[in-house]
PAKE-267750 format. One record per atom (N, C-alpha, C): residue in three letters; x, y, z. Coordinates in steps of 0.02 Angstrom, whole numbers. Layout:
N
+------+--------+--------+--------+
! rest !     px !     py !     pz !
+------+--------+--------+--------+
!  ALA !      X !      Y !      Z !
...
+------+--------+--------+--------+
# end
This chain:
113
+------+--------+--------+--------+
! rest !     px !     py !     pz !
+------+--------+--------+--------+
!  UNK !    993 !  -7209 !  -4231 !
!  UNK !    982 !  -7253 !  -4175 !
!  UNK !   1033 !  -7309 !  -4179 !
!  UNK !   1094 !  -7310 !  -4169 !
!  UNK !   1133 !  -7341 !  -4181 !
!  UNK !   1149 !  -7384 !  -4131 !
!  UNK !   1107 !  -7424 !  -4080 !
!  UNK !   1098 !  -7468 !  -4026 !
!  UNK !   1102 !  -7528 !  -4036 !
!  UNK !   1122 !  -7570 !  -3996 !
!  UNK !   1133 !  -7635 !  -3972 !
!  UNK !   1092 !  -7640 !  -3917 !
!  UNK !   1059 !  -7706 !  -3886 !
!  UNK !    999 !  -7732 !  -3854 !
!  UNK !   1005 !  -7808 !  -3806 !
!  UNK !   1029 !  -7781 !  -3730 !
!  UNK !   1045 !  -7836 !  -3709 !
!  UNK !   1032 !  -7825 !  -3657 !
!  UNK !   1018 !  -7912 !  -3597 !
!  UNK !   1018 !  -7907 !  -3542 !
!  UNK !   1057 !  -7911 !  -3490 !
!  UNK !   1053 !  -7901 !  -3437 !
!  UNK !   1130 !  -7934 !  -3385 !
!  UNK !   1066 !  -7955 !  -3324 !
!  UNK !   1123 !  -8037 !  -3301 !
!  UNK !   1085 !  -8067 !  -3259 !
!  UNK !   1086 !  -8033 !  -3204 !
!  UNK !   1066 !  -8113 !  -3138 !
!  UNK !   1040 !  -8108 !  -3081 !
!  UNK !   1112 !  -8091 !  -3061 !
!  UNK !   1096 !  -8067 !  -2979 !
!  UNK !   1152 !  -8026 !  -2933 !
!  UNK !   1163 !  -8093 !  -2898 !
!  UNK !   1243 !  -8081 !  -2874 !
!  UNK !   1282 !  -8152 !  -2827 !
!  UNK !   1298 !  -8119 !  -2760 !
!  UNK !   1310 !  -8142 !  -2713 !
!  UNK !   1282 !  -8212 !  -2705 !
!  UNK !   1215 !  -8220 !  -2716 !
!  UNK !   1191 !  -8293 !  -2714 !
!  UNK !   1121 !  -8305 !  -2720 !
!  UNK !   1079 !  -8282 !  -2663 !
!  UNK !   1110 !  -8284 !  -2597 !
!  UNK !   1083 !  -8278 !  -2540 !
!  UNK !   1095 !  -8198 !  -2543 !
!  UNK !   1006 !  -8184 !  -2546 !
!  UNK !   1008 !  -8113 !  -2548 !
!  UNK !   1009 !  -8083 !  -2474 !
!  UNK !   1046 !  -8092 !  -2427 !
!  UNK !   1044 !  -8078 !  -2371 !
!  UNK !   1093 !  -8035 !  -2352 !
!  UNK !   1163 !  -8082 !  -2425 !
!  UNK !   1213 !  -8044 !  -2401 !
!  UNK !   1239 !  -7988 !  -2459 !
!  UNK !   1189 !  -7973 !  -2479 !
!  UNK !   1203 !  -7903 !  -2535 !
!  UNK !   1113 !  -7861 !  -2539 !
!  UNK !   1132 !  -7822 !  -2482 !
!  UNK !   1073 !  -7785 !  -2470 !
!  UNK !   1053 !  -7711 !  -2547 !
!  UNK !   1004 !  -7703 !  -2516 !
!  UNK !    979 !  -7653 !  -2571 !
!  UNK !    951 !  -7687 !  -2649 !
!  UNK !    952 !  -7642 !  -2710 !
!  UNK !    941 !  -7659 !  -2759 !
!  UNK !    962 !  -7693 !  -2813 !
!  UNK !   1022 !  -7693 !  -2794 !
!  UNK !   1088 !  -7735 !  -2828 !
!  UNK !   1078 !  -7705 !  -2894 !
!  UNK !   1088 !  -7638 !  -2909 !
!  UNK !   1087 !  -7594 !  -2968 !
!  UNK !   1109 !  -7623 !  -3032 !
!  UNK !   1108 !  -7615 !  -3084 !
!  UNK !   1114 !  -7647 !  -3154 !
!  UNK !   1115 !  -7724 !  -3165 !
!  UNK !   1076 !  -7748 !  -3111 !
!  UNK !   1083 !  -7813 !  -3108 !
!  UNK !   1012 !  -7854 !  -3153 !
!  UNK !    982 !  -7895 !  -3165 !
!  UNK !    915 !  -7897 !  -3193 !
!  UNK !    884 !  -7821 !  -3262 !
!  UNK !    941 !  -7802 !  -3302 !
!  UNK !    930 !  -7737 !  -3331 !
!  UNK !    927 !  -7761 !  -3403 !
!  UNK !    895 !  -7721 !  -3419 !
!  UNK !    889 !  -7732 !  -3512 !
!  UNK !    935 !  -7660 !  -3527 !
!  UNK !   1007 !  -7681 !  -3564 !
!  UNK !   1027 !  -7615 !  -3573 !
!  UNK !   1045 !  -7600 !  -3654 !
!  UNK !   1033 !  -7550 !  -3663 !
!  UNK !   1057 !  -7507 !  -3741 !
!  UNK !   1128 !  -7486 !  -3743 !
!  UNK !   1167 !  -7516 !  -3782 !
!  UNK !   1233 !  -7460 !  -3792 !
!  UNK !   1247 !  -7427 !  -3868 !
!  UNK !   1298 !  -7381 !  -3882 !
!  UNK !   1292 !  -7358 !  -3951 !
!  UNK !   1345 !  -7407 !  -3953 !
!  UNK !   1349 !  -7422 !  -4039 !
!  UNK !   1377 !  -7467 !  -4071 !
!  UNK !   1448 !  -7450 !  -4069 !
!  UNK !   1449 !  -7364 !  -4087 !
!  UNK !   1495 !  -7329 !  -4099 !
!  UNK !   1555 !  -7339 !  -4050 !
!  UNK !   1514 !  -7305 !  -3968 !
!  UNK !   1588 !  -7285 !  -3934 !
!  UNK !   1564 !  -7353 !  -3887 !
!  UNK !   1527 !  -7388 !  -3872 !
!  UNK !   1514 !  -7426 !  -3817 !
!  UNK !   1475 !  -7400 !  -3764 !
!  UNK !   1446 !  -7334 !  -3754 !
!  UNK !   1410 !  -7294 !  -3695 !
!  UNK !   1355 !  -7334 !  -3697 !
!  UNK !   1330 !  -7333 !  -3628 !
!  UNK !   1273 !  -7351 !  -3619 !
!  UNK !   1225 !  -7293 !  -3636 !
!  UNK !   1172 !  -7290 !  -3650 !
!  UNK !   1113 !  -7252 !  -3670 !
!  UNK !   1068 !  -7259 !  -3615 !
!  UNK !   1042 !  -7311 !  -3622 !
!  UNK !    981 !  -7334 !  -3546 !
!  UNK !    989 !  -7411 !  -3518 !
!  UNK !    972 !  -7417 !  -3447 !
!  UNK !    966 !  -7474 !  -3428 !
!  UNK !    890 !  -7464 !  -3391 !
!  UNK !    876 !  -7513 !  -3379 !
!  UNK !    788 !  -7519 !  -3345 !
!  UNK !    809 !  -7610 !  -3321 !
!  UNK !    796 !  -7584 !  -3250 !
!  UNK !    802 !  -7640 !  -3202 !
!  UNK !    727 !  -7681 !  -3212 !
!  UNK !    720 !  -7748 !  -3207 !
!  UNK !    669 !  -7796 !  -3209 !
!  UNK !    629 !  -7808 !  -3140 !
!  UNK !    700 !  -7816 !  -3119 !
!  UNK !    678 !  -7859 !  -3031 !
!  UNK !    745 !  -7841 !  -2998 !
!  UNK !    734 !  -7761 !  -2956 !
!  UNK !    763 !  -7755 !  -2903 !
!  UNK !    798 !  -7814 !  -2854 !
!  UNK !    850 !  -7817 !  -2824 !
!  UNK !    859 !  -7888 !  -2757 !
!  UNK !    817 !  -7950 !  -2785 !
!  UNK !    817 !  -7949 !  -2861 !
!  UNK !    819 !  -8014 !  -2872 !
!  UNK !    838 !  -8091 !  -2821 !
!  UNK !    806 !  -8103 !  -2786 !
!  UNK !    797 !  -8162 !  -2747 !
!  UNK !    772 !  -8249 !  -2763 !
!  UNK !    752 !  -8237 !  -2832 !
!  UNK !    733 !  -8302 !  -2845 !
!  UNK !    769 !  -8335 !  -2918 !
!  UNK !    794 !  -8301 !  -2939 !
!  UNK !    860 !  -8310 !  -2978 !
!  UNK !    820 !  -8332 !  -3045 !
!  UNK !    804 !  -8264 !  -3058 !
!  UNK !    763 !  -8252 !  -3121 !
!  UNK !    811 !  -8230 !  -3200 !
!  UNK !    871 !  -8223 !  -3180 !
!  UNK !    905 !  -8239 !  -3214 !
!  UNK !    903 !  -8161 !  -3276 !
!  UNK !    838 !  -8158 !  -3318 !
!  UNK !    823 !  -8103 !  -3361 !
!  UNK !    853 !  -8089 !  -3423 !
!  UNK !    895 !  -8135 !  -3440 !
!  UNK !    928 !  -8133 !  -3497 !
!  UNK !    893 !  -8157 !  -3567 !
!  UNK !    842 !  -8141 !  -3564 !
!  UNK !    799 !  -8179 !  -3619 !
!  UNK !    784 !  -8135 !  -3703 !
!  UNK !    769 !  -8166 !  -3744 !
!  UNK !    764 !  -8149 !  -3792 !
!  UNK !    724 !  -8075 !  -3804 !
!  UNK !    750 !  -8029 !  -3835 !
!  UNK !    702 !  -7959 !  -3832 !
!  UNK !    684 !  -7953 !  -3931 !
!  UNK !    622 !  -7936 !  -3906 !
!  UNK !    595 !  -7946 !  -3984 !
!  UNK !    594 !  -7850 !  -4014 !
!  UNK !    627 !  -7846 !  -4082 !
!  UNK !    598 !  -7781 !  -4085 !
!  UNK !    547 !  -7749 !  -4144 !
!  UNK !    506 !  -7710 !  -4127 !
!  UNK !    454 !  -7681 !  -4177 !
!  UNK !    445 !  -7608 !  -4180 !
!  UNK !    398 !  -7593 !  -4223 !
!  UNK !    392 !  -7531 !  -4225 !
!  UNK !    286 !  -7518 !  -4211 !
!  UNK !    257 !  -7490 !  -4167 !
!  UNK !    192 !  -7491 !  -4172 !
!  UNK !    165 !  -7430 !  -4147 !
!  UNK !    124 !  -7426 !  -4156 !
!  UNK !     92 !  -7338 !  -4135 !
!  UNK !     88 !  -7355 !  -4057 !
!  UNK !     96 !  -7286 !  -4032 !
!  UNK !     99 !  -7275 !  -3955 !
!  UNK !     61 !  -7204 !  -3954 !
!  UNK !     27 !  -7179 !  -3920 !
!  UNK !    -12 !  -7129 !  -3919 !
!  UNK !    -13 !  -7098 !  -4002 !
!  UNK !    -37 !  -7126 !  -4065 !
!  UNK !    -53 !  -7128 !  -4102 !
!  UNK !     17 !  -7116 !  -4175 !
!  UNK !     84 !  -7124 !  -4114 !
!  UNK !    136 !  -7098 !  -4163 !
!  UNK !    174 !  -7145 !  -4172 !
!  UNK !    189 !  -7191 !  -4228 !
!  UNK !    222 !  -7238 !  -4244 !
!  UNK !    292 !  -7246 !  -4204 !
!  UNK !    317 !  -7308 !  -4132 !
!  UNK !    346 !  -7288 !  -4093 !
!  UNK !    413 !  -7369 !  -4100 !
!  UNK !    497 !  -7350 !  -4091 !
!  UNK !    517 !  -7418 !  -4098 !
!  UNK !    532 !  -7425 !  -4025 !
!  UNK !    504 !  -7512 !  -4029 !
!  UNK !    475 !  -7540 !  -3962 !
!  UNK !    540 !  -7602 !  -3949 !
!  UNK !    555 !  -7628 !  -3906 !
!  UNK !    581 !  -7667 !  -3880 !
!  UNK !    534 !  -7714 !  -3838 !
!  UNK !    517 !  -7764 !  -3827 !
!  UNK !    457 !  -7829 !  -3768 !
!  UNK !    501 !  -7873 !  -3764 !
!  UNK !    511 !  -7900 !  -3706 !
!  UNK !    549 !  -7941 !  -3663 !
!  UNK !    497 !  -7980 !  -3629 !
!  UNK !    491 !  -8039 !  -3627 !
!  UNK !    451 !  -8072 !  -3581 !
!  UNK !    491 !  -8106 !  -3518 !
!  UNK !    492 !  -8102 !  -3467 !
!  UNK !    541 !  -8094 !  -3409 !
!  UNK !    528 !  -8177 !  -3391 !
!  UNK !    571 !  -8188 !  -3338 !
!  UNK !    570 !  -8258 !  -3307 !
!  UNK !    553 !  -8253 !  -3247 !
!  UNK !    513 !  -8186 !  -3225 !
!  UNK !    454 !  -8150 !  -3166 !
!  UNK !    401 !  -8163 !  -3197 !
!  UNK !    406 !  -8175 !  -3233 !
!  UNK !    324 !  -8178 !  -3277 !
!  UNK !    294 !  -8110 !  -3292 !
!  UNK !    326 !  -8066 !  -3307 !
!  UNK !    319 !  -8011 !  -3343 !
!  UNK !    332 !  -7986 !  -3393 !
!  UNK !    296 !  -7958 !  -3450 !
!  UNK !    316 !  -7948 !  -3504 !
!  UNK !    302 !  -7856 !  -3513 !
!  UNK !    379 !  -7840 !  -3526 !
!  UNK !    383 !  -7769 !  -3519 !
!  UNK !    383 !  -7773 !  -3587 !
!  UNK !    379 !  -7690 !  -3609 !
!  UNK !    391 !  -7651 !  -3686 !
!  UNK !    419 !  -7577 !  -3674 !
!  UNK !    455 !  -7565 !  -3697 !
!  UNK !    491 !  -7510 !  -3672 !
!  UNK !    506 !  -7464 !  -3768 !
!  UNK !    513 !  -7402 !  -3753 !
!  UNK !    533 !  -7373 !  -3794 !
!  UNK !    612 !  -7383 !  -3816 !
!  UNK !    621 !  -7401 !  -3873 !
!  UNK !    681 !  -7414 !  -3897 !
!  UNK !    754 !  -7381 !  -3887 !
!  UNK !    720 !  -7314 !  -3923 !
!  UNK !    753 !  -7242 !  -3904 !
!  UNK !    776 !  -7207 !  -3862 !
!  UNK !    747 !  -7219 !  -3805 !
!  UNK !    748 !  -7209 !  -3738 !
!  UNK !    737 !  -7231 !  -3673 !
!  UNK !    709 !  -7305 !  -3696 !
!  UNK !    699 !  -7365 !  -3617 !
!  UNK !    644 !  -7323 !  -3579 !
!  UNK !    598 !  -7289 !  -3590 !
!  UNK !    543 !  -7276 !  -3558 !
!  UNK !    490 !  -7341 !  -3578 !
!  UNK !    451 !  -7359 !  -3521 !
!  UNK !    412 !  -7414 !  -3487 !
!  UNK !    354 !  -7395 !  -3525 !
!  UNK !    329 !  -7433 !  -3589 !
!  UNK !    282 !  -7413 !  -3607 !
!  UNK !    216 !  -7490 !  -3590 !
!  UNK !    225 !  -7545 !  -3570 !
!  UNK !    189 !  -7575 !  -3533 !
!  UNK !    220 !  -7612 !  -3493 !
!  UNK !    174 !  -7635 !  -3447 !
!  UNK !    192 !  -7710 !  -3425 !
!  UNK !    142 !  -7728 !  -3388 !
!  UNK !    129 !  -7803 !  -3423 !
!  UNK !     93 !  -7872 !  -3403 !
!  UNK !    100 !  -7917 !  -3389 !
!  UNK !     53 !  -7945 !  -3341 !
!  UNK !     91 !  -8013 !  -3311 !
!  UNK !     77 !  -8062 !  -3378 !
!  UNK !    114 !  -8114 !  -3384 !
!  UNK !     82 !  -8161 !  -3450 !
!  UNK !     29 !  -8227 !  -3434 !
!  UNK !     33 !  -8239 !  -3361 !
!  UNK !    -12 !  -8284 !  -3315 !
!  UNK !    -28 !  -8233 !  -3246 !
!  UNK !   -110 !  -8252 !  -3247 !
!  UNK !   -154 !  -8233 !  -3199 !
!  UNK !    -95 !  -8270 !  -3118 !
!  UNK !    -86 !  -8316 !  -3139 !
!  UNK !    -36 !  -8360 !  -3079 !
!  UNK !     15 !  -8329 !  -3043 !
!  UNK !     47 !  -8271 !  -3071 !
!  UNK !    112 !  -8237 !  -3062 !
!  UNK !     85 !  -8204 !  -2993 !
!  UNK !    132 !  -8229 !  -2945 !
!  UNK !    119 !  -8192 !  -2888 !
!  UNK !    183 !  -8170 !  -2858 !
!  UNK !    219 !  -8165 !  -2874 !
!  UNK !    287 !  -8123 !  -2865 !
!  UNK !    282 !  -8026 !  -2862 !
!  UNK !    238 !  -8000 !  -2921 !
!  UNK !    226 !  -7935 !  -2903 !
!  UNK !    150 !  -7923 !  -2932 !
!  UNK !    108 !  -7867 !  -2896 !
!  UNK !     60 !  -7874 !  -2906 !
!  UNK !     38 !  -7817 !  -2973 !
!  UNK !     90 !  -7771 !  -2977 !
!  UNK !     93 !  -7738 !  -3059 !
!  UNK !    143 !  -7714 !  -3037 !
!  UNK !    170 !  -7675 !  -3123 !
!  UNK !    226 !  -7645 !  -3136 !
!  UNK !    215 !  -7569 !  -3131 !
!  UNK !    244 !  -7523 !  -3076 !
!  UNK !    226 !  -7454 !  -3103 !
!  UNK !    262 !  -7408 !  -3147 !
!  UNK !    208 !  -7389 !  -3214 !
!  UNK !    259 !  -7389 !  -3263 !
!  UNK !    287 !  -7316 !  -3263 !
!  UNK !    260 !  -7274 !  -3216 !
!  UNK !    305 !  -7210 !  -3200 !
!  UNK !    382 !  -7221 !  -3146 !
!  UNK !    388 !  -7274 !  -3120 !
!  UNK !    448 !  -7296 !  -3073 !
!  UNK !    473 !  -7353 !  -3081 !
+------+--------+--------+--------+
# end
């Protein structure tokens, strides 16, 4: 697993009016190999990021059982007020919670999309 663990910010302009759609790798937590530089996985936060959430935040890493098999985890707590966990290995969405009942920006994360 020879990875590196980083984010890339919010999309420009600020005025999301004038860059329609998802603004792809923008708000992403991405993996690359150490080796050649390839990316491995990216997993977007906040699509058309509009409130300039920025996402570059500290990612913590562990190792903890996931359907009973000891799994390495990556958790990001977002500046959406979401705190994802994703599989290390592969950037599959293994939770996400809001961290305040307050967060009204999205009403959950679906962790199949």
């Amino acid at each position: 697993r020879n990875l590196f663990y980083y984010g890339s910010g919010n999309p420009a302009p600020w005025n999301e009016t004038m860059r329609p759609g998802d603004n792809k790798w923008t708000m992403t937590i991405w993996a690359r190999d150490l080796d050649t530089g390839e990316a491995k996985w990216g997993y977007q936060k906040t699509p058309h990021d509009e409130w300039d959430f920025a996402g570059v935040n500290q990612m913590i890493l562990s190792d903890h059982k996931v359907d009973g098999k000891v799994t390495p985890l990556l958790t990001h707590i977002d500046r959406n007020g979401i705190m994802y966990t994703l599989n290390r290995d592969n950037g599959n969405l293994v939770q996400a919670a809001k961290v305040d009942p307050a967060v009204n920006v999205f009403k959950k994360v679906d962790l199949k999309t």
